[in-house]
C-alpha positions in Angstrom: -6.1 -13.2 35.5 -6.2 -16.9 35.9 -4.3 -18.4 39.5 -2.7 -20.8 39.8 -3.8 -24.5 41.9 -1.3 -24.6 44.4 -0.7 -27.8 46.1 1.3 -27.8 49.6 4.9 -29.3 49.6 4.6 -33.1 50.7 0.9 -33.0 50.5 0.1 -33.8 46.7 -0.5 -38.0 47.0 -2.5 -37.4 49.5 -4.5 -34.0 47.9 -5.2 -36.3 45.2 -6.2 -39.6 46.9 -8.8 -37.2 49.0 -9.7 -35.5 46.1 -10.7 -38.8 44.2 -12.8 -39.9 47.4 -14.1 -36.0 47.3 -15.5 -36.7 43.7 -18.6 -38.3 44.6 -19.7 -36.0 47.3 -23.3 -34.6 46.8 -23.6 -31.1 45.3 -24.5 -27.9 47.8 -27.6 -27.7 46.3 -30.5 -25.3 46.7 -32.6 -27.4 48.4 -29.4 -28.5 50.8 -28.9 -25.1 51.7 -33.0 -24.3 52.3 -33.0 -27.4 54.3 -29.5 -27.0 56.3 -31.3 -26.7 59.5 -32.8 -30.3 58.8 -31.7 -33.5 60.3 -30.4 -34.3 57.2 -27.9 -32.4 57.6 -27.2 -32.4 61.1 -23.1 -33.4 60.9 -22.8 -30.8 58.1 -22.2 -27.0 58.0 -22.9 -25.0 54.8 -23.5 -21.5 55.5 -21.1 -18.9 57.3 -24.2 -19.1 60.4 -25.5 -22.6 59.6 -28.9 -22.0 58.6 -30.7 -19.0 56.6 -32.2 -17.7 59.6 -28.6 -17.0 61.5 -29.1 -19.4 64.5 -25.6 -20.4 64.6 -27.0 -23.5 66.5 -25.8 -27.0 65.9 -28.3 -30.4 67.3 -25.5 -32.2 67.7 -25.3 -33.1 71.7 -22.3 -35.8 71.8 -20.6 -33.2 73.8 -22.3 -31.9 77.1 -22.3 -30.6 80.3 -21.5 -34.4 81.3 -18.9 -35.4 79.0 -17.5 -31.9 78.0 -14.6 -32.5 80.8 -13.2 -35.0 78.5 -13.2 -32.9 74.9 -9.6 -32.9 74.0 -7.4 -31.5 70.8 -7.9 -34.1 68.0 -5.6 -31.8 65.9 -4.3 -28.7 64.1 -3.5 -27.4 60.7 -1.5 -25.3 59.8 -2.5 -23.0 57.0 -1.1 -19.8 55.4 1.8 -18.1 55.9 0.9 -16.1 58.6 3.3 -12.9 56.8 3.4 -9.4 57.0 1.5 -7.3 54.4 2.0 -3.4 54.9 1.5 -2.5 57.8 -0.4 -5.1 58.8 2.3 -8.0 60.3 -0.3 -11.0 60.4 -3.9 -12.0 59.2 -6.9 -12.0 61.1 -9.0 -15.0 60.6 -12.3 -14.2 61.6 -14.4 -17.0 59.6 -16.5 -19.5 60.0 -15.3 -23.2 58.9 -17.5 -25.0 56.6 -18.0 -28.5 56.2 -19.7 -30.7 53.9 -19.7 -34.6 54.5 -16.3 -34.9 56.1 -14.8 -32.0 54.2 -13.5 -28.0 55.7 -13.7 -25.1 53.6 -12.3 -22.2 54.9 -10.5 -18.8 53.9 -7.9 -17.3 55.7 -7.5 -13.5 56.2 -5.3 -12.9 53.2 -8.2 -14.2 51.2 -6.7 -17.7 50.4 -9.4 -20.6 49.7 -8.4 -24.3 51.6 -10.5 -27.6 51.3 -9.2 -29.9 53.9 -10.0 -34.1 54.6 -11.3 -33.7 58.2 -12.5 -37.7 58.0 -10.3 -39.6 60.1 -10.9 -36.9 63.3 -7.5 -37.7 63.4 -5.7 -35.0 61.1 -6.2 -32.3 58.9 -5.5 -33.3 55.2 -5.2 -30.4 53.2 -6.4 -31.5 49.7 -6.4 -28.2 47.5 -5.2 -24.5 48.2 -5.6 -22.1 46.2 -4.0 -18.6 46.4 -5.5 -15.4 44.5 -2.2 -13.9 45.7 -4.2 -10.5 46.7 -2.6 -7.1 46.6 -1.2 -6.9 50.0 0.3 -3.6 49.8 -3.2 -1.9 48.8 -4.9 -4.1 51.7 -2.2 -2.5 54.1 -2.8 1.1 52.4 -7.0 1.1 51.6 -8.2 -0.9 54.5 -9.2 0.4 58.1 -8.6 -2.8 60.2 -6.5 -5.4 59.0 -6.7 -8.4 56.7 -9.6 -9.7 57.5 -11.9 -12.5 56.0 -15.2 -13.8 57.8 -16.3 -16.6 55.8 -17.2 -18.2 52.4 -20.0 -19.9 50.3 -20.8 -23.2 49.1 -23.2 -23.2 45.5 -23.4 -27.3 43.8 -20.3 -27.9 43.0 -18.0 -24.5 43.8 -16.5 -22.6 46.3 -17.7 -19.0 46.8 -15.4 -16.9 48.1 -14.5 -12.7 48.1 -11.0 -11.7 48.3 -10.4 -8.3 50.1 -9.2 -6.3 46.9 -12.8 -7.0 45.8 -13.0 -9.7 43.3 -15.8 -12.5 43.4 -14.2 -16.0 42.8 -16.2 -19.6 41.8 -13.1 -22.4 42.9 -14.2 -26.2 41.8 -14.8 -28.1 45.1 -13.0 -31.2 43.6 -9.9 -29.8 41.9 -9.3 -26.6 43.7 -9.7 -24.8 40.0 -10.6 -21.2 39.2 -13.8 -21.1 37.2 -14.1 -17.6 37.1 -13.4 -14.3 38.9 -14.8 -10.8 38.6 -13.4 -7.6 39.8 -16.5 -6.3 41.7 -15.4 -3.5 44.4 -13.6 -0.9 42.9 -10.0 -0.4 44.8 -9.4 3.1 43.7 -12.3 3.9 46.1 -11.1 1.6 48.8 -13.8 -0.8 48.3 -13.1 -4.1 49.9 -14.8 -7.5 50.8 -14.1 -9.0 54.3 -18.1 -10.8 55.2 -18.7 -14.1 53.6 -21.4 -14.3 51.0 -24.8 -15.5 51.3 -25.7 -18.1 48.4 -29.4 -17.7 47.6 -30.9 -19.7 44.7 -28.4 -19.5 42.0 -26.9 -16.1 43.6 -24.2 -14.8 45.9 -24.9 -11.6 47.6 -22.3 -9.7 49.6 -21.0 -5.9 49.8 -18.1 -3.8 50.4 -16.6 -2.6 53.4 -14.5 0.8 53.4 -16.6 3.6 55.3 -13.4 4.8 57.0 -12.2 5.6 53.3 -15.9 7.3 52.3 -17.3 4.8 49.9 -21.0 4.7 49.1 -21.7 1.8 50.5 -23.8 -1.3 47.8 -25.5 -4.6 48.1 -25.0 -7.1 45.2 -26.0 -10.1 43.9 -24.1 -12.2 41.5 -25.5 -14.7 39.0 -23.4 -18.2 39.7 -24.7 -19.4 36.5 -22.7 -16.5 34.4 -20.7 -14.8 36.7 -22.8 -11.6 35.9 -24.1 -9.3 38.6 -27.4 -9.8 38.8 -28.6 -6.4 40.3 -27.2 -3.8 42.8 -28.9 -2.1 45.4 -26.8 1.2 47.0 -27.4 1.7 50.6 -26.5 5.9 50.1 -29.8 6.6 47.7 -28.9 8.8 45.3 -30.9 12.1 44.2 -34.4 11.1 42.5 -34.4 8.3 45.5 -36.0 7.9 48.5 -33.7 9.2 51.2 -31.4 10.9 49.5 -33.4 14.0 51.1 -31.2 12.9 54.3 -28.1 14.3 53.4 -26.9 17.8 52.2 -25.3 18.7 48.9 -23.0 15.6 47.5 -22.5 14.0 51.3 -24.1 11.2 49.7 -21.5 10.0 47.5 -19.3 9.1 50.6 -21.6 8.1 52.7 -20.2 5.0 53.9 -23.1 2.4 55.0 -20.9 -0.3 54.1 -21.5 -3.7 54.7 -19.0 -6.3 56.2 -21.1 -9.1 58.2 -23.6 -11.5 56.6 -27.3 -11.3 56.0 -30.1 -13.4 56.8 -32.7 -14.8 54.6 -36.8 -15.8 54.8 -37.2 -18.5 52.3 -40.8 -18.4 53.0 -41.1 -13.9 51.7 -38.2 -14.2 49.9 -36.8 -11.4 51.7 -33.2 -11.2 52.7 -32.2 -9.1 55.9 -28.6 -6.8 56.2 -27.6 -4.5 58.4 -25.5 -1.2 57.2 -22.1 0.4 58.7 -21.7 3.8 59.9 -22.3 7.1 57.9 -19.0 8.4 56.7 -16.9 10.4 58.4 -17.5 8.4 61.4 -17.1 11.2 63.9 -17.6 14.0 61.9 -21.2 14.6 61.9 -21.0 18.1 60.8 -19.7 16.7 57.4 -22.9 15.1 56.3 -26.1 16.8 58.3 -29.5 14.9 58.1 -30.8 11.7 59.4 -28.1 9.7 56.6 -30.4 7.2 55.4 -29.8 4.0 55.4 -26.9 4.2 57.5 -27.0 2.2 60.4 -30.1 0.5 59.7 -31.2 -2.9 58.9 -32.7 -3.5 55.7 -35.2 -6.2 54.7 -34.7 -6.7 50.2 -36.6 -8.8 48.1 -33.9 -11.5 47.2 -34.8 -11.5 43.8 -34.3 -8.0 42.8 -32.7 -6.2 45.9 -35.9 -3.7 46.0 -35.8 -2.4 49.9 -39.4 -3.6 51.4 -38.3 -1.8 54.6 -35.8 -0.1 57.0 -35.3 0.4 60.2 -32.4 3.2 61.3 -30.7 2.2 64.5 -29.5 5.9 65.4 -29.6 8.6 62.9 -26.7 10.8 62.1 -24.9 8.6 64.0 -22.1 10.7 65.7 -20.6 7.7 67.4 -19.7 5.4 64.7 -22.4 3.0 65.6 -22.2 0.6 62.8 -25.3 -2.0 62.5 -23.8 -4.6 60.3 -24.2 -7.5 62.8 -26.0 -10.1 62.0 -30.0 -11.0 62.5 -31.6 -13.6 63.6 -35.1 -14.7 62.1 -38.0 -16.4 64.5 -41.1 -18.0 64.3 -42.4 -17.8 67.1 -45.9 -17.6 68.9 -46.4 -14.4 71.4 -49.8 -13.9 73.2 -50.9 -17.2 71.7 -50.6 -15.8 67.8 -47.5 -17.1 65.5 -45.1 -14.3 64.9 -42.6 -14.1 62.6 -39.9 -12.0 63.8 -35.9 -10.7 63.0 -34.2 -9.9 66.2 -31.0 -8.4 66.6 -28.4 -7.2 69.5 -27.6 -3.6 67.9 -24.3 -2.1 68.2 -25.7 1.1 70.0 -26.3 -1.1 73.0 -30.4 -1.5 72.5 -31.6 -5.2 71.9 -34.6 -4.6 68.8 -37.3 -7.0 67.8 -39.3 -6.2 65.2 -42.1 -8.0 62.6 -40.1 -9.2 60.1 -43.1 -8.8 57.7 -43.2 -5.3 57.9 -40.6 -4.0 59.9 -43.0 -3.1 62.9 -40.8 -2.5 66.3 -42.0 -5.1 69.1 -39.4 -3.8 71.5 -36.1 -2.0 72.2 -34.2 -3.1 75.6 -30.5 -2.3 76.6 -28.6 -5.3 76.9 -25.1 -3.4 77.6 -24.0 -2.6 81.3 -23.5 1.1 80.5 -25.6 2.8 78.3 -25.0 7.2 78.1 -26.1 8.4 74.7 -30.0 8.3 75.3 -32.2 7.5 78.0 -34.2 5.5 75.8 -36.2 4.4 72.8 -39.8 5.6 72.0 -41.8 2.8 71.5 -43.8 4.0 69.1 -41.5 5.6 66.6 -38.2 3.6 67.1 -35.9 6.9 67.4 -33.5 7.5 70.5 -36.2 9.7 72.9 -33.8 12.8 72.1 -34.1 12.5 68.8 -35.3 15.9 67.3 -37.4 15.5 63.6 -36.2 19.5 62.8 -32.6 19.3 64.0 -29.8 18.6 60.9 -27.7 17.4 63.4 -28.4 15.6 66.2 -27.0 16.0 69.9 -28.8 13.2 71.9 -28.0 13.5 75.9 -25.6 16.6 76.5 -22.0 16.2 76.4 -22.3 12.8 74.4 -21.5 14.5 71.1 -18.4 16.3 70.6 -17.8 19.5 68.6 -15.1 21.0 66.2 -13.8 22.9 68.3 -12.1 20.4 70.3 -14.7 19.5 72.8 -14.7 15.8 73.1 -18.0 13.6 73.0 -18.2 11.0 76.1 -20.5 8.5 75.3 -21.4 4.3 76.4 -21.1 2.1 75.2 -17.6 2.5 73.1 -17.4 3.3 69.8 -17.3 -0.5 68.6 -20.4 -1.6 70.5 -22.0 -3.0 72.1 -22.1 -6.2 69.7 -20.1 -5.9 66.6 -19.6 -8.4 64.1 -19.0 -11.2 66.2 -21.9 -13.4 65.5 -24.8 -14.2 68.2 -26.0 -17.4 68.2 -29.6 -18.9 69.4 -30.6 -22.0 70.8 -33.8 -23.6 70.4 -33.4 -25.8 73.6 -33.7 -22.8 76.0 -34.7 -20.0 73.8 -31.9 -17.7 74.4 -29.9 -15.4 72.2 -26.4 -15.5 73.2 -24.5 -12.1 72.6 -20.8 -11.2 73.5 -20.3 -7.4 73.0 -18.3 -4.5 74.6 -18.4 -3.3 77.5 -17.3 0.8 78.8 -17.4 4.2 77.2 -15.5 6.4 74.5 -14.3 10.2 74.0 -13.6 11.0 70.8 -13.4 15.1 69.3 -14.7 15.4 65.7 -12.2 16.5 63.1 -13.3 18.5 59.6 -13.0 15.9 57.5 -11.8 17.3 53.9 -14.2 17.0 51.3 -12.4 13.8 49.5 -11.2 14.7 45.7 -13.5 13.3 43.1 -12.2 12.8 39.4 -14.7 11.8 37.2 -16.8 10.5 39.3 -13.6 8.1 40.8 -11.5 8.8 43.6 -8.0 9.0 43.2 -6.0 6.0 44.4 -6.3 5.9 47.9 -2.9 4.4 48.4 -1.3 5.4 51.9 -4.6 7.8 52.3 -5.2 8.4 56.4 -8.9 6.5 56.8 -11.6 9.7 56.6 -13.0 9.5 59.5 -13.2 13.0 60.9 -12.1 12.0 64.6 -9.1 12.9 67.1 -8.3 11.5 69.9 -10.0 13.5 72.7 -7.5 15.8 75.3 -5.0 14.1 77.3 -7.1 14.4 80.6 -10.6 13.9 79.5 -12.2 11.3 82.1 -14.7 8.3 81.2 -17.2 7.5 83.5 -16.2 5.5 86.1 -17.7 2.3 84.8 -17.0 -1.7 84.1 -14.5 -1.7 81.1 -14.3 -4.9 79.5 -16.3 -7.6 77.4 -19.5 -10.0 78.3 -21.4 -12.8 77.3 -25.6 -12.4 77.9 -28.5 -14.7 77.5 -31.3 -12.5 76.3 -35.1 -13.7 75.8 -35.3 -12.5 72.1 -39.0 -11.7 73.0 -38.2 -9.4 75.2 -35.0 -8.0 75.0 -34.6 -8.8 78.8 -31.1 -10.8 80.0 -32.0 -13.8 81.8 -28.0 -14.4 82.4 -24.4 -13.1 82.1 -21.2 -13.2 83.0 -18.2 -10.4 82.3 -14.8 -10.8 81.1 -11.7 -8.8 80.1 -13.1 -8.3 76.4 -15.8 -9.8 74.4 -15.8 -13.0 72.7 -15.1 -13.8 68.7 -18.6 -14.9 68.7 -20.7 -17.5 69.4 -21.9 -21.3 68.8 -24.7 -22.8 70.7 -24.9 -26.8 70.6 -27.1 -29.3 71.3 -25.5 -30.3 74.6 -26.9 -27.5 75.9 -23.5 -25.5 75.4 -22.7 -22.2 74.6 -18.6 -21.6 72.9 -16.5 -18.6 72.4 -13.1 -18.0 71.6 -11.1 -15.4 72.2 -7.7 -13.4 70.6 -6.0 -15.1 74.3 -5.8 -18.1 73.0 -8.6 -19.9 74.6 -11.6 -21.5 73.8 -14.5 -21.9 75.9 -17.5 -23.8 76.7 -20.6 -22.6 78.8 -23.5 -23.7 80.9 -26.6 -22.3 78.4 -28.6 -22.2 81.3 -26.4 -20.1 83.4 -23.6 -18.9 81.4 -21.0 -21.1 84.4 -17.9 -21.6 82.3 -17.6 -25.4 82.5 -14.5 -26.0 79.8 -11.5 -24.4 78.3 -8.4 -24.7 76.4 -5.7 -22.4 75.4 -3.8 -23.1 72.0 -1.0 -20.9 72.8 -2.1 -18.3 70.1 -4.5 -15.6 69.5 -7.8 -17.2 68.2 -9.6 -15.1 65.5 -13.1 -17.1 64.4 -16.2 -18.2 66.4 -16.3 -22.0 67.1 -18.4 -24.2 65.1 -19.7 -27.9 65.6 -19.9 -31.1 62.9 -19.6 -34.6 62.8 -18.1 -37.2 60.5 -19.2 -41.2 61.5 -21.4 -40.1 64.4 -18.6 -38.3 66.4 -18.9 -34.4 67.3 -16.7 -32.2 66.5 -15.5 -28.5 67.5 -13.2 -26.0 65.4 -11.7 -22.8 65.2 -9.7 -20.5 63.2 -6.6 -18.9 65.1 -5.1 -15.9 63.0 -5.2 -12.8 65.2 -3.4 -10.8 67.6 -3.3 -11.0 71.2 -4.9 -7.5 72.3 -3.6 -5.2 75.2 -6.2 -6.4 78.0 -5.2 -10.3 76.8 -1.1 -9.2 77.3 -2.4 -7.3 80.8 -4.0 -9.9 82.1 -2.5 -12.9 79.9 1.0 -12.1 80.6 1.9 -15.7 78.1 -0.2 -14.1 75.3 2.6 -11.0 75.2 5.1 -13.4 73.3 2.1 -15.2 71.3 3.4 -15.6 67.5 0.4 -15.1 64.8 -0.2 -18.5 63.3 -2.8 -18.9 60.2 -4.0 -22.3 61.6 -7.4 -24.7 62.4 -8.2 -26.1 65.8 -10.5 -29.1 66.2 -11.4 -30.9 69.6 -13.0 -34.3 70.3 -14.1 -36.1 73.2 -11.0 -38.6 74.4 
């Protein structure tokens, strides 16, 4: 069904008039996007992470440890109607702005699309919105954690964007149009799309979330040219495929390994790098015996077809909901005086991997978490947790970490979401550090028999109001954690190693993280501030609070020479923020953009 262009009330002389000046703006071309990293495009920002290889890092060095005491708020938007949907009573705005030559693209978590005049560093001009007026009500009944949206694309002259009940949209960049849209997750499984797309080529490749409703989770990529998928690659194999041997009886068709954070790509192989979510149920390992290939994995796909070159399982059988859909960073980078090329990424299970991107070779595996319970370790040589057992169905890993059906709770560090999550890491070229935020503590959970969901012709039934399959309880009032540092943190790590050259704790980790130029490192967090870092040695040396829950990592541009920093609020203010924050208890959600300036 064709949308509407909606223009805000008040706004519409000056949509058009920056419209008109929009019209001549170069084209996000495929040889813009390959060469994002370039100076060439050093005030710009046209991927979710920046660059192909998931740096997250901008040049730009305006603002620094010297003049960072004067960086001030230049202004704020206001953007959707930050409204109630279900039972979810606000968005959460977890994207990444984009700009291209003075103009913001961004999405908010109800899946509307906004180009904004961010020129005159003076306010944001909101030239275009457009609405694809998403089912709310479904969202509220066939999603697991809110209305979420983490980014969008940019492909010549169009918007990219997914909307969470699962179409893909093409939006002109000048007019705010809808040149097409196609119904690609399929809601009556509780398929959704909350990562941002990754434009390759002439393609957009993305996947569904929704392992807490037993999807089988898929990789796609879309043909911008005709708005035809141009393959599909499942990440449950099915019988006659490699894998499938992993699971028992027809556990495969709701196997979850869904995908909700954005891939990297290798321009040079022409491989494209994605990590998967958890098997489904989460808890309930008995449900679905076998290793569960490839959940929780990273998996390296030739962009061109989606064929899996290689895979690397993070924790098989995962009993601890361990997703791996973080994102990866890709290095070049010489070790014992030979060039390496290398993916690296801060895994949710609390290891730190490196491996040869080439062929999916493990260089190392370090803990990078404070508490770590579930294994004593990683074999070097095969990759798999040191209690991993080859024969076993179902895996225990260190006693008393993995619960049972009878109501014995699992106790297990780090926590159920990580370790690192989907809050991006980002790496700096100036010091050579990764920069991770991730959770801190431990978890008890007791698996649940999860009911074997009802399959019609090989569709679920509607999943309206359906409680999220995910086989756990609670464990028993009484149960006792370890006695160990509960909270969030922000670590340099030596990507060669795995080994933390610095860190510093906090009450809960980060929306992710921007490294600059200036030899800063920013996060933001759902208590309202926004901070800058030392990236030597993590010293907190600026911060600002906007008086509402910030949802996004930061990001960095510039328009006429001057830098820029901005972030999406659109969140709620979470129980250690209220604890600790007492202001952030009365916080109102706001849908709304945030960009500082030097004074």
């Amino acid at each position: 069904m064709l949308k509407r262009n909606l223009f805000l009330t008040g706004l519409a002389t000056a949509s058009v008039l920056a419209m008109s000046a929009a019209a001549g703006a170069a084209g996000t071309t495929s040889e813009r996007l390959l060469g994002a990293g370039s100076e060439a495009e050093n005030a710009n920002w046209l991927m979710v992470h920046r660059t192909y290889d998931s740096h997250r890092f901008s040049p730009l060095d305006q603002i620094n440890k010297d003049t960072v005491k004067d960086l001030g708020l230049s202004f704020a938007t206001i953007l959707d109607n930050a409204s109630r949907g279900g039972r979810y009573a606000s968005a959460r705005n977890e994207g990444t702005p984009l700009v291209e030559d003075g103009f913001m693209y961004v999405q908010t978590g109800w899946s509307v699309v906004y180009k904004i005049d961010v020129r005159d560093g003076k306010t944001g001009k909101v030239v275009w919105k457009y609405d694809p007026e998403v089912d709310r009500q479904w969202i509220s009944d066939a999603t697991c954690c809110g209305a979420e949206n983490r980014g969008i694309g940019l492909w010549n002259d169009d918007v990219i964007a997914l909307t969470m009940d699962g179409r893909v949209m093409s939006i002109n960049k000048d007019t705010g149009e809808l040149n097409w849209e196609k119904q690609q997750a399929d809601k009556a499984r509780a398929e959704s799309f909350t990562g941002a797309p990754l434009v390759v080529g002439d393609t957009a490749i993305y996947g569904p979330a929704g392992g807490e409703y037993g999807i089988r989770g898929w990789l796609e990529a879309m043909d911008l040219k005709t708005g035809e998928p141009a393959w599909r690659t499942f990440t449950v194999p099915g019988p006659g495929e490699p894998g499938n041997e992993t699971w028992q009886g027809n556990a495969w068709e709701t196997g979850g390994a869904s995908i909700w954070q954005t891939g990297s790509y290798d321009p040079d192989s022409g491989m494209t790098y994605w990590g998967t979510g958890n098997p489904a149920p989460q808890i309930d390992a008995e449900y679905r015996p076998g290793d569960n290939l490839y959940a929780s994995s990273l998996l390296a796909l030739d962009a061109k077809d989606g064929a899996i070159k290689w895979h690397f399982q993070f924790t098989p059988n995962d009993p601890y909901d361990y997703d791996e859909i973080g994102d990866n960073q890709l290095l070049d980078v010489t070790v014992d005086g030979k060039p390496s090329k290398m993916v690296v990424r801060a895994a949710r299970n609390g290891f730190m991997y490196g491996f040869n991107r080439n062929d999916g070779a493990m260089t190392y595996a370090k803990q990078y978490v404070e508490d770590l319970t579930w294994t004593t370790g990683i074999d070097p040589k095969t990759g798999k947790p040191l209690e991993y057992d080859p024969k076993a169905q179902l895996q225990k890993y260190v006693a008393g970490t993995v619960g049972s059906r009878e109501g014995t709770p699992g106790i297990y560090c780090p926590t159920l979401g990580g370790g690192k999550n989907w809050q991006p890491a980002a790496y700096s070229p100036n010091t050579k550090m990764l920069y991770v935020t991730s959770a801190e503590g431990c978890s008890a959970y007791v698996p649940e028999a999860a009911p074997n969901p009802t399959i019609t012709g090989g569709e679920y039934d509607v999943v309206k109001a359906q409680r999220e399959w995910n086989g756990r309880l609670p464990a028993p009032e009484g149960t006792k954690l370890p006695d160990v540092f509960n909270g969030g943190s922000v670590k340099a790590i030596d990507p060669l190693t795995g080994e933390t050259k610095a860190k510093v704790l906090m009450p809960r980790r980060l929306n992710g993280m921007l490294a600059t130029g200036g030899d800063l490192v920013w996060g933001s967090s759902t208590n309202g501030n926004i901070y800058a870092y030392d990236a030597n040695s993590l010293e907190e040396v600026w911060s600002y609070n906007v008086g509402t829950a910030l949802g996004g990592p930061p990001m960095s541009y510039s328009v006429d020479g001057k830098q820029y920093i901005a972030v999406l609020a659109g969140a709620a203010a979470a129980a250690a923020d209220k604890k600790l924050a007492p202001q952030s208890e009365f916080f109102v959600p706001a849908d709304a953009l945030y960009v500082f300036s030097l004074k």
